[in-house]
C-alpha positions in Angstrom: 57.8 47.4 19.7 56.7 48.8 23.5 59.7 51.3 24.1 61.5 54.1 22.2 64.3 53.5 20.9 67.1 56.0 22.0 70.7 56.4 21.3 73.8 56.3 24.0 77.2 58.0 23.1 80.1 55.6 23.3 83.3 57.7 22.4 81.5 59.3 19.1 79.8 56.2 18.5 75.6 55.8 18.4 74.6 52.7 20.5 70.7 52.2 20.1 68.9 51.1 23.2 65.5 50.3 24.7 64.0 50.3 28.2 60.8 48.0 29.4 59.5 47.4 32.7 59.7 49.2 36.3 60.9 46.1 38.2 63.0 46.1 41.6 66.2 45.9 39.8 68.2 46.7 36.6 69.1 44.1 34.2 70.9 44.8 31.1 70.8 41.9 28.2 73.4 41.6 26.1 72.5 39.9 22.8 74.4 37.3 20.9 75.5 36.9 17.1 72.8 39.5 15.8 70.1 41.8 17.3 67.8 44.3 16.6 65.5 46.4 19.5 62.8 47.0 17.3 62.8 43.3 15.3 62.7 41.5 18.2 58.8 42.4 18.9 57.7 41.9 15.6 57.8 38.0 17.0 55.6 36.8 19.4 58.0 34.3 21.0 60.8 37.0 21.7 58.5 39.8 22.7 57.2 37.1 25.1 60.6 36.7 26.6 61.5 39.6 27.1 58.3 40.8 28.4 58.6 38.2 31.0 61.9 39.8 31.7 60.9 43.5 32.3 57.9 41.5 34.4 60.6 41.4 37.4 63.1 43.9 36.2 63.8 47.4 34.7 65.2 45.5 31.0 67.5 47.5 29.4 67.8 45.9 25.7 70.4 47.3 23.1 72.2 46.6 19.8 75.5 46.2 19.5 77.8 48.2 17.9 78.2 46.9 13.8 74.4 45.9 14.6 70.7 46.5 14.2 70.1 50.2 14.6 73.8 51.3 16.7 76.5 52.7 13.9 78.4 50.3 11.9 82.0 51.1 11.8 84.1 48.9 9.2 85.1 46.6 11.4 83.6 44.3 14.3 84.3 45.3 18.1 87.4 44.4 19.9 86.4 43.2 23.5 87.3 46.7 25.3 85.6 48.8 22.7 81.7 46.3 23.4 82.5 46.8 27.2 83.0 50.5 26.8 79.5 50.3 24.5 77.9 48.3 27.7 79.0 51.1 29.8 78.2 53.9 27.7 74.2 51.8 27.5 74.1 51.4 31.6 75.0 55.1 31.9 72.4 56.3 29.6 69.8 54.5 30.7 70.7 55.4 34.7 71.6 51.9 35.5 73.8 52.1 38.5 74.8 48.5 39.1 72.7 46.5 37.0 72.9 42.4 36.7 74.4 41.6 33.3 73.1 38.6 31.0 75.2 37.7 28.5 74.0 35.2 25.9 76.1 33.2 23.3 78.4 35.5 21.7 77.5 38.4 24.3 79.1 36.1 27.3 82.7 36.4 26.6 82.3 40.4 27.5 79.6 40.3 29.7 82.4 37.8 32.2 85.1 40.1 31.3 82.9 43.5 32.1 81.8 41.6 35.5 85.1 41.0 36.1 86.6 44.2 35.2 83.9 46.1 37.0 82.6 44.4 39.8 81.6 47.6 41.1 79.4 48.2 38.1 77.7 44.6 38.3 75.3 43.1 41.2 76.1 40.1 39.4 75.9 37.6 36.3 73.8 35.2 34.2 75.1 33.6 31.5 73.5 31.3 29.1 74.3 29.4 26.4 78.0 30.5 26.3 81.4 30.7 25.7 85.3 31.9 27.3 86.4 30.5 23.6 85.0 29.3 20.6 87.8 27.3 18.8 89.1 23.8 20.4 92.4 23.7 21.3 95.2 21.0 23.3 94.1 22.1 26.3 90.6 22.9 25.6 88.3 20.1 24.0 85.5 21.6 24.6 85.6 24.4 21.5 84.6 23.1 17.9 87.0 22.9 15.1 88.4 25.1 12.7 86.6 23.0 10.0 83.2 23.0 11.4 83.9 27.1 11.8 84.8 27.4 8.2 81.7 25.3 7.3 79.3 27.8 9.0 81.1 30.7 8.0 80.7 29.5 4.0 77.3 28.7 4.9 76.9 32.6 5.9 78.3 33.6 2.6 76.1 31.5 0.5 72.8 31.6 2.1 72.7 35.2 4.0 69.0 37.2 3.1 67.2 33.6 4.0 66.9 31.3 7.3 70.6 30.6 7.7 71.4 28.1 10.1 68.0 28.3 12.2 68.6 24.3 11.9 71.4 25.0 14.6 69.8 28.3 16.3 66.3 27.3 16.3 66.1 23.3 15.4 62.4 23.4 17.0 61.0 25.5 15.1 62.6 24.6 11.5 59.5 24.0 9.1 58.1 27.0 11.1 57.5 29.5 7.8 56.3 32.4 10.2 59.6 32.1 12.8 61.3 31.2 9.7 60.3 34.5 7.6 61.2 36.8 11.2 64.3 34.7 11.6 65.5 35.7 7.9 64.8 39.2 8.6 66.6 39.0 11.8 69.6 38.5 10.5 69.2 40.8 7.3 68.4 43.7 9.3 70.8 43.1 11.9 73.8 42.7 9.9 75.1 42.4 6.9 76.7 39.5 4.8 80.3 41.0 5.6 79.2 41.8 9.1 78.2 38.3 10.0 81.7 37.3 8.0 83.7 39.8 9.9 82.2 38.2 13.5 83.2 34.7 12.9 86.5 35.9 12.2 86.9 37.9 15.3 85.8 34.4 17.4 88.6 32.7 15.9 90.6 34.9 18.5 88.8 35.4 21.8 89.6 33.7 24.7 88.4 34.6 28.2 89.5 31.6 29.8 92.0 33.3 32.3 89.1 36.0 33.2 87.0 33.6 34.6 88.7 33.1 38.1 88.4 37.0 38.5 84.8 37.3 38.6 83.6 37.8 42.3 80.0 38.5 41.7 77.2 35.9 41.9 76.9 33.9 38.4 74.3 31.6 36.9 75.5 29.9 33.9 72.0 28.0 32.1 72.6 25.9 29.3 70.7 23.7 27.3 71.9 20.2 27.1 71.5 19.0 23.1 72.8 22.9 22.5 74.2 22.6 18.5 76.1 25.6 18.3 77.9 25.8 22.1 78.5 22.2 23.3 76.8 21.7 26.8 80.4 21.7 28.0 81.4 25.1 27.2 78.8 25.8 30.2 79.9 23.5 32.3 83.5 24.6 32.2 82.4 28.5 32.6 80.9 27.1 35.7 83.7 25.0 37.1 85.5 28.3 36.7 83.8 31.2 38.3 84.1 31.0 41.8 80.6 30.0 43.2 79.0 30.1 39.9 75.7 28.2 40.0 75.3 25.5 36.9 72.0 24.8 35.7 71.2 22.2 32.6 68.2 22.9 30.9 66.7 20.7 29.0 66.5 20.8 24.9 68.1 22.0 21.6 67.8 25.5 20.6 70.6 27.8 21.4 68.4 30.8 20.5 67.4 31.8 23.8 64.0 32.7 23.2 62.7 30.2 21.6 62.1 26.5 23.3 60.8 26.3 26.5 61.9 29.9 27.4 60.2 29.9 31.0 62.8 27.1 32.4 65.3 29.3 31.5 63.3 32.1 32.9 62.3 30.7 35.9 65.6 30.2 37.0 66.9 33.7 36.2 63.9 35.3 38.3 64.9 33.1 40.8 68.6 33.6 40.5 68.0 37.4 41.2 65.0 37.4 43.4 65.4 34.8 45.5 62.3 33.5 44.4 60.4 32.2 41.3 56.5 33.2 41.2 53.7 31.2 40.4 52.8 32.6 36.3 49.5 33.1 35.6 49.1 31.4 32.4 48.6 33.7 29.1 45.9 34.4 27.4 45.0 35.5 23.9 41.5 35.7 22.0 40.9 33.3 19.7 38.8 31.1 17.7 38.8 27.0 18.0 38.0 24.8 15.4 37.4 20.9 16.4 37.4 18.4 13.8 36.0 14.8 14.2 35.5 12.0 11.9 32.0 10.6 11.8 31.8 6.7 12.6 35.3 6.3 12.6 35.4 3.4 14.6 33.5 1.2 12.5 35.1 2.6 9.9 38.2 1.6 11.0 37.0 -1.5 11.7 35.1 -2.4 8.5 39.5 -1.1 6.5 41.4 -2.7 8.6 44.3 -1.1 10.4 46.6 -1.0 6.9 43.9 0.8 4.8 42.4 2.7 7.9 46.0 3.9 8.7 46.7 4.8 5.0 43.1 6.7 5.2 44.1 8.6 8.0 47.3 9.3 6.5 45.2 11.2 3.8 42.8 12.7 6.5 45.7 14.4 7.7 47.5 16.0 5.2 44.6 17.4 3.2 43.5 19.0 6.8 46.8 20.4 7.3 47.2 21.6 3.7 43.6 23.7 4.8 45.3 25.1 7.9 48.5 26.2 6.2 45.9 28.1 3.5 43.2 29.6 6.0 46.4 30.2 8.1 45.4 28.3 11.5 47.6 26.8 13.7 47.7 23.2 14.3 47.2 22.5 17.9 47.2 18.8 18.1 45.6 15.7 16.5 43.1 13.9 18.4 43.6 10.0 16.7 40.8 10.9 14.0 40.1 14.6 14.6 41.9 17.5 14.8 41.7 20.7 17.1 43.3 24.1 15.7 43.3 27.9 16.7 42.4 30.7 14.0 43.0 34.7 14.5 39.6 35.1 13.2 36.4 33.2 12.9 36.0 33.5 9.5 38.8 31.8 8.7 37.9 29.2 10.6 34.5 28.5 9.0 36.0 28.8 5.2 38.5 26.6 6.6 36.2 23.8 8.2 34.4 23.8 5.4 36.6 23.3 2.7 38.1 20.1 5.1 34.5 19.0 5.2 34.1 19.4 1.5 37.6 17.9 0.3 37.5 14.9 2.4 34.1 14.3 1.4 36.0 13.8 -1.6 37.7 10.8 -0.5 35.0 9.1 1.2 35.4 10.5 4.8 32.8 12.5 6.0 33.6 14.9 9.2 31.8 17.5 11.9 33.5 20.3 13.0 32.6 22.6 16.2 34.1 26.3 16.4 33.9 29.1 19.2 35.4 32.3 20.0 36.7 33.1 23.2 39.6 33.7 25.5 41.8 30.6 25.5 45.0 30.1 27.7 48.2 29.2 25.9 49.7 26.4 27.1 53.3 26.4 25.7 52.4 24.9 22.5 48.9 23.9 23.8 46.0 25.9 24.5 43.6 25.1 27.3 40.1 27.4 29.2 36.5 27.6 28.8 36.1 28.4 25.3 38.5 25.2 24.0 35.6 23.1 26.2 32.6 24.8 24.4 34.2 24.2 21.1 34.7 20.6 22.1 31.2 20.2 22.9 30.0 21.9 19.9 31.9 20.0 17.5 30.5 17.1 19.6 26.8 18.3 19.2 27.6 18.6 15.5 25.6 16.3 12.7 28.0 14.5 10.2 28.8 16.9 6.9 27.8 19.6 9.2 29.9 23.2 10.7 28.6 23.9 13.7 29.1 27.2 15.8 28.4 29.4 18.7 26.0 32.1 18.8 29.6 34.4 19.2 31.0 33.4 16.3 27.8 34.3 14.4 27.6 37.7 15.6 31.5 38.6 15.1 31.0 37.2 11.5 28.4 39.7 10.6 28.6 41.0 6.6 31.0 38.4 5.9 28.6 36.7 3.1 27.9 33.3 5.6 24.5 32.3 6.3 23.9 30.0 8.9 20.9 27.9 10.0 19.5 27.7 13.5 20.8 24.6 15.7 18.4 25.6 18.7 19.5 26.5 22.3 21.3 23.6 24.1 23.0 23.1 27.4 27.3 22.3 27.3 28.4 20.5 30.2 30.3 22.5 32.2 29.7 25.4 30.4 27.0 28.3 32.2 23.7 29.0 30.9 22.0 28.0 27.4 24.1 28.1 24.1 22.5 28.9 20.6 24.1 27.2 18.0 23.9 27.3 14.2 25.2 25.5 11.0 26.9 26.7 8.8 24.8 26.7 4.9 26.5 26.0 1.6 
């Protein structure tokens, strides 16, 4: 979490709200199906987005009402009583005429609010929205009352674990991290009757006659494989509003921040700055593990490509079952190698070396380079200097053997690993002389 978390008054109700950045202007997000401030930032794909969002702006995030850490009254919101909580938020947090983002079920009241109070808004983003759920004769757009029913048995049955992050999140399903977060997400931002009592109130909204009123600038994003809102729900919000600006994004996740979050983001800093600036990538500190199989080629040769495929087959899942226990993260495969990032370097070397010493067990021997350093992150790849040294480390390794960097040594210090000295050598395109050192036992 990187902001208190303070309360607004909204006609004897406790709205909890948080406020990030100093940018030029005020922009109040206005969550969808369930939130929670302080949640949020315990995930490092969220925090990301909305860190990115108080890079340009003054963010104001809050809970809704029946939500997160704001009061829960008995029953769900009508659409008045969530404007007159958005109201209650931008006056507490000195927001004079804020832009509003409304996401999924947040939209419907952040048009009607725009509408309502143009006064109050500088203007509108929308994404992955709605006017109404629920098809109907005139509006084939909506889903049906049996698909409805289906997810709101689904919430009674499976509430407390990942429900529907197939639908929410579909990218990152098999993720047990996101997966764990996303459980608690929805535990801690609502209850099994809470969650219950929202789907029934979406049977009834419709905010298809508001639309026409909204005279502020609108952005409407949406992603186009979107499995809870069709792609056409955005597209009709945007025939609607008068000047609204359409953009498709690519993908399926209707979780906002999750995906690739900086199209979506891009265009919002554009849509309110007039501009979109050029990111410097992120960084983090971490340690890089490069696998390799030794004499693969002639291996591969001497198989064949059925046996040599079926070998590699093997290859990968007993490396991957080492990740998922020394908890790294797989990067990507490299036809007979693998490269992965670690939190820490021990980690790293217990896990090289129990890929060196299982697969040894099948007949494949391997060489595996790590270093520690500041790499950039990539979207799901990572790139810099220290993913080059460990590239030319692993390279420099013998076969059997764990090589590593002089850094890693020193940071593993009292850990119990002994290593033996690998001399100084030269990386290309690396400065200066690197000591290197394998690792014993």
């Amino acid at each position: 979490m990187e902001a208190a978390t303070r309360y607004a008054n909204s006609d004897g109700v406790s709205i909890a709200y948080q406020v990030h950045g100093e940018g030029p202007l005020d922009l109040v997000f206005v969550p969808g199906f369930v939130s929670h401030v302080e949640v949020y930032w315990e995930q490092a794909m969220v925090a990301r987005f909305f860190r990115r969002l108080a890079s340009f702006s003054r963010l104001v995030l809050f809970d809704k009402r029946g939500q997160g850490l704001s009061d829960r009254p008995a029953r769900p919101p009508t659409l008045e009583e969530s404007m007159d909580d958005l109201g209650a938020v931008m006056a507490a947090a000195g927001c004079e005429r804020p832009a509003v983002f409304g996401i999924s079920e947040g939209g419907p009241m952040s048009a009607l609010f725009a509408a309502s109070h143009p006064e109050r808004v500088s203007s509108l983003i929308l994404y992955g929205t709605f006017p109404r759920i629920l098809e109907a004769p005139d509006f084939p757009q909506g889903v049906s009352g049996e698909e409805l029913d289906a997810l709101y048995e689904l919430m009674k049955k499976e509430w407390g674990g990942p429900v529907a992050i197939d639908l929410w999140a579909p990218s990152l399903v098999g993720d047990l991290e996101f997966e764990g977060w996303w459980s608690r997400l929805l535990r801690e931002g609502t209850s099994p009757a809470g969650a219950i009592a929202l789907i029934d109130l979406y049977r009834e909204l419709d905010a298809r006659d508001v639309l026409p009123t909204i005279g502020v600038p609108a952005l409407v994003l949406h992603r186009r494989d979107d499995r809870v809102v069709s792609v056409r729900q955005g597209q009709y919000l945007a025939e609607k509003i008068p000047d609204a600006r359409f953009v498709e994004l690519s993908g399926a996740d209707h979780f906002a921040m999750v995906g690739d979050q900086d199209a979506l983001l891009d265009e919002v800093e554009e849509f309110l700055l007039g501009t979109r600036r050029a990111r410097e990538p992120e960084r983090a500190l971490a340690t890089v593990l490069f696998t390799d199989i030794v004499g693969s080629t002639q291996r591969a040769a001497g198989l064949g490509d059925r046996r040599w495929r079926d070998l590699l087959e093997r290859h990968d899942a007993l490396v991957r079952r080492q990740l998922d226990l020394h908890r790294g993260r797989e990067v990507k495969t490299m036809g007979d190698g693998f490269l992965a990032i670690f939190d820490r370097p021990t980690r790293a070397i217990r896990c090289a070396s129990a890929i060196r010493d299982e697969l040894a067990g099948i007949g494949i021997e391997v060489r595996a380079g790590i270093h520690t350093g500041e790499v950039e992150l990539i979207g799901d790849d990572v790139g810099g200097m220290a993913v080059n040294i460990g590239a030319r480390i692993g390279a420099l390794a013998d076969g059997g053997e764990v090589r590593v960097s002089s850094t890693v040594k020193e940071l593993v210090v009292g850990s119990g690993l002994e290593f033996a000295e690998r001399g100084a050598h030269t990386l290309k395109g690396a400065p200066g002389e690197w000591h290197l050192f394998a690792v014993e036992g």
